[in-house]
C-alpha positions in Angstrom: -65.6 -53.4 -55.8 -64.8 -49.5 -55.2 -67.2 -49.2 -52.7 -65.8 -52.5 -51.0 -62.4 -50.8 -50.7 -63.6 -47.4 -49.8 -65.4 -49.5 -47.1 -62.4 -51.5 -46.2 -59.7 -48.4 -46.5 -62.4 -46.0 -44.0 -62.5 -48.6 -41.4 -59.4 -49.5 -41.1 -58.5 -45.6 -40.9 -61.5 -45.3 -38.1 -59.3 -48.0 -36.6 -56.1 -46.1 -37.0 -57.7 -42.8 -35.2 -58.9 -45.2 -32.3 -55.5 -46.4 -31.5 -54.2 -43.2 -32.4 -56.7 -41.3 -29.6 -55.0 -44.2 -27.4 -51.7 -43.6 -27.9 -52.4 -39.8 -27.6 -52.8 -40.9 -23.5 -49.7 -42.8 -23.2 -46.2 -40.6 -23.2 -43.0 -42.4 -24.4 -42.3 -43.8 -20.9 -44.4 -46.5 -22.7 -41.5 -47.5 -25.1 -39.0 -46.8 -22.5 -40.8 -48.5 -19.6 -37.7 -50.6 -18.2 -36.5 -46.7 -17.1 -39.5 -45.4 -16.4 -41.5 -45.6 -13.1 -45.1 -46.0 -13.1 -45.7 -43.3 -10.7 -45.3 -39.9 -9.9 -45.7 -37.5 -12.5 -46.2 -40.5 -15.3 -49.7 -40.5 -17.3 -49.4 -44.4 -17.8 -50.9 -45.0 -13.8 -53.6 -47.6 -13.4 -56.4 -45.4 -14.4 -54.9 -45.2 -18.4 -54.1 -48.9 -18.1 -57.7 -49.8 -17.1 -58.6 -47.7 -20.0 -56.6 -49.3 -22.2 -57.8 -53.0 -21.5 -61.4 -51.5 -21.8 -60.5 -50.4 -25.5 -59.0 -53.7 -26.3 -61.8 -55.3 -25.0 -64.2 -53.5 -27.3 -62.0 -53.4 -30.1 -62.0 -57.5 -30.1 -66.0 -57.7 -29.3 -67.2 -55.6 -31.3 -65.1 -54.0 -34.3 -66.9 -55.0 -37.3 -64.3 -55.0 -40.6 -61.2 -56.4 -39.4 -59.8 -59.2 -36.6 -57.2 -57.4 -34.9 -54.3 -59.6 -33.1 -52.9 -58.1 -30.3 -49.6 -57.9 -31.9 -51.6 -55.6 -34.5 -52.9 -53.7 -31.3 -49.8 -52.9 -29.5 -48.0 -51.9 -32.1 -50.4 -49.6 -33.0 -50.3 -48.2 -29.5 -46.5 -47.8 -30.0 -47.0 -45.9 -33.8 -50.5 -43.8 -32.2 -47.5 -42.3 -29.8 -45.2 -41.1 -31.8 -48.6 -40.3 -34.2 -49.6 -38.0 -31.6 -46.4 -35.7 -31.9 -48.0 -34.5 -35.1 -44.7 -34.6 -36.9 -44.7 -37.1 -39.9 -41.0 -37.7 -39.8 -41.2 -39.0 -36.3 -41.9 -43.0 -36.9 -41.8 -46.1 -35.0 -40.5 -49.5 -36.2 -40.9 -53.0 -35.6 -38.0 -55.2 -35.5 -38.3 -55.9 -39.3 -38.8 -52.6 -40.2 -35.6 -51.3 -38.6 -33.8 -54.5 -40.6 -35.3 -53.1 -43.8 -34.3 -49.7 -43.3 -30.6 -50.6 -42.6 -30.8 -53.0 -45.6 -32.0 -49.7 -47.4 -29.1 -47.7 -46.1 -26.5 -49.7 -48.0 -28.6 -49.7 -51.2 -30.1 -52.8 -51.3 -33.9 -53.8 -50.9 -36.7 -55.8 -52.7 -39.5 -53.4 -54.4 -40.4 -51.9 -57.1 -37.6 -49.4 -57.7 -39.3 -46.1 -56.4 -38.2 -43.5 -53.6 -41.4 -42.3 -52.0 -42.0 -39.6 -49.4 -45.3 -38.0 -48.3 -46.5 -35.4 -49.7 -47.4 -31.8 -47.6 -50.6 -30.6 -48.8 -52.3 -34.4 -49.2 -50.6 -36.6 -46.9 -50.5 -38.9 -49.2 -47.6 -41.0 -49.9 -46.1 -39.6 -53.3 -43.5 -40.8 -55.9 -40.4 -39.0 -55.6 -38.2 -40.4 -58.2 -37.7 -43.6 -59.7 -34.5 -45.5 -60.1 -33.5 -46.8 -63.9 -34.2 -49.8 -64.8 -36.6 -50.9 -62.4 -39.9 -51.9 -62.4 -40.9 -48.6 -61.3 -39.7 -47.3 -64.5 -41.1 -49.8 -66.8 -44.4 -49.6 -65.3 -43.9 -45.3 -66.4 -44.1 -44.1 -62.7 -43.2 -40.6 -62.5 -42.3 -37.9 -59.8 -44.9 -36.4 -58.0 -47.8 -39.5 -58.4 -49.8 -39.9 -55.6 -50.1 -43.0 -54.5 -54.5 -43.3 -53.5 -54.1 -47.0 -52.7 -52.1 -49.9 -52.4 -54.0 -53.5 -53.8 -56.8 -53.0 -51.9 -56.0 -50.3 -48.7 -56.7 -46.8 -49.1 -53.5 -45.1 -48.3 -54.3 -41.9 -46.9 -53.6 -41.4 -43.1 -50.9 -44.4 -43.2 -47.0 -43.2 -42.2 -44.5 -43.4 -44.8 -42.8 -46.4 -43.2 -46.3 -48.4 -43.2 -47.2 -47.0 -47.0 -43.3 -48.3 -48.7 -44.3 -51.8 -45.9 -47.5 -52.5 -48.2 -45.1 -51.5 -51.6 -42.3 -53.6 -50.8 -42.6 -57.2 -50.9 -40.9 -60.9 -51.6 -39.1 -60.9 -54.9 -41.3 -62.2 -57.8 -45.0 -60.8 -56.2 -46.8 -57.6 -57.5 -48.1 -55.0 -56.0 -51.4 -52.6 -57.6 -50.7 -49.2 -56.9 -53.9 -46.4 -57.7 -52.3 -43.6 -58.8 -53.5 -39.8 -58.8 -51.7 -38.1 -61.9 -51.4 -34.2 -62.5 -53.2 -33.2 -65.5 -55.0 -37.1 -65.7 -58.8 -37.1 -64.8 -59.4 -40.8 -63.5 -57.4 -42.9 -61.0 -54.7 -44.7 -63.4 -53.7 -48.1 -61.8 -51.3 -50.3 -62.5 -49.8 -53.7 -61.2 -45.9 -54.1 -60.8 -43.4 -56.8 -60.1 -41.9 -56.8 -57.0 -37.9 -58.0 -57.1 -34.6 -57.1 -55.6 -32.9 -53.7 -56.0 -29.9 -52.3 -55.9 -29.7 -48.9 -55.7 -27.0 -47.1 -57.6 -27.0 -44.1 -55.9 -24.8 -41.9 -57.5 -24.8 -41.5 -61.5 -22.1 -40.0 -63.4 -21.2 -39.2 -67.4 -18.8 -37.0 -69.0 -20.9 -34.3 -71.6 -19.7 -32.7 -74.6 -17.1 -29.7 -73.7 -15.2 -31.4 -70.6 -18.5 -31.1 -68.6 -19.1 -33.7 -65.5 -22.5 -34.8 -64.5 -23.0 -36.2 -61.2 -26.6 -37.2 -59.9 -26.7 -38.1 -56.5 -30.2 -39.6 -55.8 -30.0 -40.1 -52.4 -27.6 -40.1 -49.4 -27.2 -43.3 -48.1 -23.9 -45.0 -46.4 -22.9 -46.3 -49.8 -23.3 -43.2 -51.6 -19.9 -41.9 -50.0 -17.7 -44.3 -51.6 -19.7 -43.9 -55.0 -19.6 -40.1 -55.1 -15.6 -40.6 -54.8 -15.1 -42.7 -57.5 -17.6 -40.6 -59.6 -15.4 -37.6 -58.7 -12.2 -39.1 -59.2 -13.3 -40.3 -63.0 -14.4 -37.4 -63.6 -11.1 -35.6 -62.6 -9.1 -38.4 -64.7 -11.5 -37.5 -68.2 -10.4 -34.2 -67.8 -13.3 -32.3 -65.7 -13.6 -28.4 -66.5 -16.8 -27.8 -64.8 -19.3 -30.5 -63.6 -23.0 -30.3 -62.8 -24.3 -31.7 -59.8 -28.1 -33.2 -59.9 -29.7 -33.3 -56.6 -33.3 -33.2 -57.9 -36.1 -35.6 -56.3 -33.3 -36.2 -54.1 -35.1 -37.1 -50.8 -32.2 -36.2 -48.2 -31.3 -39.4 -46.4 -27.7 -39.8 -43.6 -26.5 -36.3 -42.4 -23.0 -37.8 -42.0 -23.1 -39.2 -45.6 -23.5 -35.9 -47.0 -21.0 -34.3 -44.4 -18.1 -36.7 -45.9 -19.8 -35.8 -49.3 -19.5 -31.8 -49.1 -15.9 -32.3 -47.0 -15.4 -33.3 -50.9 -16.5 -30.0 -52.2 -16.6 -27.2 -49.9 -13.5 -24.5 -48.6 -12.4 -24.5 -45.1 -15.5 -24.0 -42.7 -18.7 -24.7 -41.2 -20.8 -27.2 -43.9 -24.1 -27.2 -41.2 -24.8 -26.9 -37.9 -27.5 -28.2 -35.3 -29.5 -27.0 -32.3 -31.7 -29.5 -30.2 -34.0 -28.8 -28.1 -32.1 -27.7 -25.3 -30.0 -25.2 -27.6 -27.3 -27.6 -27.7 -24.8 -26.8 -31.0 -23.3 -29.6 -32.7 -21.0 -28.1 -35.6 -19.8 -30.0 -38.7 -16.8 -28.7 -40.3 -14.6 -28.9 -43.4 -10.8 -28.6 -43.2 -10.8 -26.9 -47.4 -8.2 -29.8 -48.5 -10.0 -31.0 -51.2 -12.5 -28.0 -52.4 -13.7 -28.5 -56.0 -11.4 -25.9 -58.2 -14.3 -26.1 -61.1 -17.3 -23.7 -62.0 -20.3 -25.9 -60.5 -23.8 -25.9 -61.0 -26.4 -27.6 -58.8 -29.8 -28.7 -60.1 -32.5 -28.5 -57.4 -36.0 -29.0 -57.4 -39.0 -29.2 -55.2 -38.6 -32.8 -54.0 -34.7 -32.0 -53.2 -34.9 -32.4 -49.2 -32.8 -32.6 -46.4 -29.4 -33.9 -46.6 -29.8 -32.3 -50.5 -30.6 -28.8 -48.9 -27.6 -29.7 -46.6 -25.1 -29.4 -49.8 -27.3 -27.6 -51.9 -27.4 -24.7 -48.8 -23.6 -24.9 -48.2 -22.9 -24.2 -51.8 -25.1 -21.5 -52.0 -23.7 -20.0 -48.8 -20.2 -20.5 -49.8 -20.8 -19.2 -53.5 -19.1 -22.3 -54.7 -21.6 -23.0 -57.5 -24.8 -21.7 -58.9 -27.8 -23.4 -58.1 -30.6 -23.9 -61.2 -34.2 -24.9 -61.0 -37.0 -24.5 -58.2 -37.2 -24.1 -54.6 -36.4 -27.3 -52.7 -38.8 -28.6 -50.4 -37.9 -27.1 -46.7 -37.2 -29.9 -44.4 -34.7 -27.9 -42.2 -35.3 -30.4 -39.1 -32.7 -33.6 -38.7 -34.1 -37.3 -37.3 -32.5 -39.8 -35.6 -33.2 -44.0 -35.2 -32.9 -44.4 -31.6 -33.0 -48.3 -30.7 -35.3 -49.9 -28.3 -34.4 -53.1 -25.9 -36.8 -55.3 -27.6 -35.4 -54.8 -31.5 -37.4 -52.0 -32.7 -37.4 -48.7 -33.2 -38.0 -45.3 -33.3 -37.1 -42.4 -35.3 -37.2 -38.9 -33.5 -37.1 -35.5 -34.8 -34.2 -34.1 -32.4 -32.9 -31.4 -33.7 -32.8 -27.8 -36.3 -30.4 -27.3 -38.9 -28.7 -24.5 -40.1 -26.4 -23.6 -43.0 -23.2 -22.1 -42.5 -24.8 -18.4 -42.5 -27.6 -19.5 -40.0 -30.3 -19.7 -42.6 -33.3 -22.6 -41.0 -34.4 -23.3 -44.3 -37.8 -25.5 -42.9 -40.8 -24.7 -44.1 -39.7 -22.2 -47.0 -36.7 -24.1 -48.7 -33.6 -22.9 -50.7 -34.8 -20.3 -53.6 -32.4 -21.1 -56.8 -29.9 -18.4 -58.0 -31.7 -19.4 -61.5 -35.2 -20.6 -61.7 -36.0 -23.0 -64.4 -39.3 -24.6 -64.2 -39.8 -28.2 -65.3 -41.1 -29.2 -68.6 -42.7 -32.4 -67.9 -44.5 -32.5 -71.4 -41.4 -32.5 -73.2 -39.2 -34.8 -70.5 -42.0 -37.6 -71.2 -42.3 -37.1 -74.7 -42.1 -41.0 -75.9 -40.3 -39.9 -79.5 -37.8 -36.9 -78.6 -37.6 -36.9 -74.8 -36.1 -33.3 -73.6 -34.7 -31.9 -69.7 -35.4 -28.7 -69.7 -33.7 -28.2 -66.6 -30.7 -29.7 -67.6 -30.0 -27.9 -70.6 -30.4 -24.7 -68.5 -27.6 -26.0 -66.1 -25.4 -26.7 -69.2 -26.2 -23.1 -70.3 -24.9 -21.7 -66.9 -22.3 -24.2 -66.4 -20.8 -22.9 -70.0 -21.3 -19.5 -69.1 -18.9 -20.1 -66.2 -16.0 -21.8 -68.2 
């Protein structure tokens, strides 16, 4: 059976770098073709058309492991392209994708209850965090699994959008996810229930000694309204300082965590961006409603994006203190550019930079305390313990 998948997975990733070699030929007048020529200084002229219709040709005679439609084929050409710019947060979708990730956007989708990204040094597609009371979290998935396969297809040079595709699924189906574990020898797999979630996206509770703790898990177009309420119960049970958890927060709308830190933050810039003609869009607060509380920010290595957006504004501004690990260093902003047919692409377009003109890609935002995680004692089945967050209490009482 292994060496049936390993089979399976290899050839459909020999497939994968065939169309990917053919993509690699084809620029994006492709996608854009109603308002793009065919000649002058275009690649796509006769010659790489010819080409083309020989590969399909081949690809229907004589690839062995899988039929191919030719649906399958030409999307494949269109995700090879964007493939080809080397950049894994540069994705195409088809016209159900794009629906998915809208229905995503406002927190609702059918899964298992997991946020998963890719992870840097594997390319694998890796747990990130796992929302409560889901099946992701009955099933014990934690942060930082690796995810080797899914049922029966090896997931290793698949994009994220086409790994969470095979994960997600009709409501009442399951899904087998192999599963490489830190500090586990073997593959652990395990089946889960697919069903419908709805993501709560912000998470709030009042602790002992008037301090607030707000988790924001990831910035999505509901996650505005949510923060606000959580910060306006908080204010109403008597707030004196408040902790802010953006850990395994995977980043998500840039102007959902604009409105967020336009919460927080004093007069002044909260980010800026530069594309790729040195263009500078600039995203300001007017200082109205800036937090008058000692804050602390937990942060970790899977905090990205839009979470280094706040978590870099904060720091920049002194406004809180930030506790835990260096984030993950995704200093680049995407956006979902809509194609005639219904699809999709999403495009890296442009840098960021906090307001003192740090470009925090590659290298992250470095803690003002480091606390590592205790994952022995946060899974411990009898007396379950957060390291991390007991150090932000620490701090945050330090500061009242």
């Amino acid at each position: 059976m292994e060496n049936e998948r390993g089979r399976k997975g290899w050839g459909l990733f020999v497939l994968g770098l065939v169309i990917g070699l053919l993509a690699a030929l084809i620029i994006t007048s492709v996608i854009f073709k109603q308002s793009v020529s065919l000649s002058g200084d275009s690649l796509v002229d006769a010659r790489v058309v010819e080409k083309i219709e020989d590969l399909e040709n081949l690809i229907h005679s004589r690839f062995y492991l899988a039929e191919m439609t030719d649906e399958e084929l030409e999307q494949g050409i269109y995700r090879g392209m964007l493939r080809a710019l080397n950049d894994p947060y540069s994705e195409y979708y088809t016209t159900e994708e794009l629906k998915e990730l809208m229905d995503q956007s406002e927190g609702i989708y059918y899964g298992i209850g997991a946020h998963v990204g890719l992870d840097k040094e594997t390319s694998l597609p890796m747990i990130k965090s796992v929302i409560e009371g889901t099946p992701a979290e009955e099933a014990d998935l934690r942060p930082n699994d690796l995810i080797y396969m899914v049922d029966d297809e090896a997931t290793y040079g698949l994009s994220l959008t086409e790994a969470v595709s095979l994960i997600k699924g009709p409501e009442g189906t399951k899904v087998t996810l192999t599963l490489i574990r830190e500090g586990v020898s073997d593959y652990l797999e395990v089946t889960i229930p697919r069903k419908k979630v709805e993501s709560p996206t912000v998470n709030f509770e009042m602790l002992d000694g008037g301090m607030a703790y707000i988790e924001i898990t990831e910035f999505d177009d509901v996650t505005v309204d949510q923060f606000a309420e959580a910060l306006a119960m908080a204010k109403g049970s008597g707030m004196k300082g408040m902790i802010l958890d953006l850990r395994a927060n995977p980043g998500g709308s840039l102007s959902a965590v604009v409105e967020i830190a336009r919460m927080m933050l004093p007069e002044g810039l909260i980010v800026y961006t530069e594309d790729k003609a040195g263009k500078r869009s600039e995203y300001s607060c007017d200082g109205k409603r800036e937090l008058q509380v000692p804050l602390v920010v937990l942060i970790d290595g899977n905090s990205a994006s839009a979470s280094e957006i706040l978590a870099g504004a904060i720091q920049d501004y002194k406004l809180g203190t930030l506790v835990g690990t260096t984030t993950f260093g995704k200093g680049i902003v995407q956006q979902v550019i809509a194609m005639n047919d219904g699809s999709a692409i999403k495009l890296t377009i442009s840098s960021y930079f906090t307001p003192k003109g740090r470009n925090i890609h590659g290298t992250g935002i470095e803690p003002d305390v480091e606390c590592l995680f205790d994952g022995e004692a946060y899974y411990d089945e009898e007396n379950p313990y957060d390291n991390q967050l007991e150090k932000a209490k620490e701090v945050l009482k330090g500061m009242l």
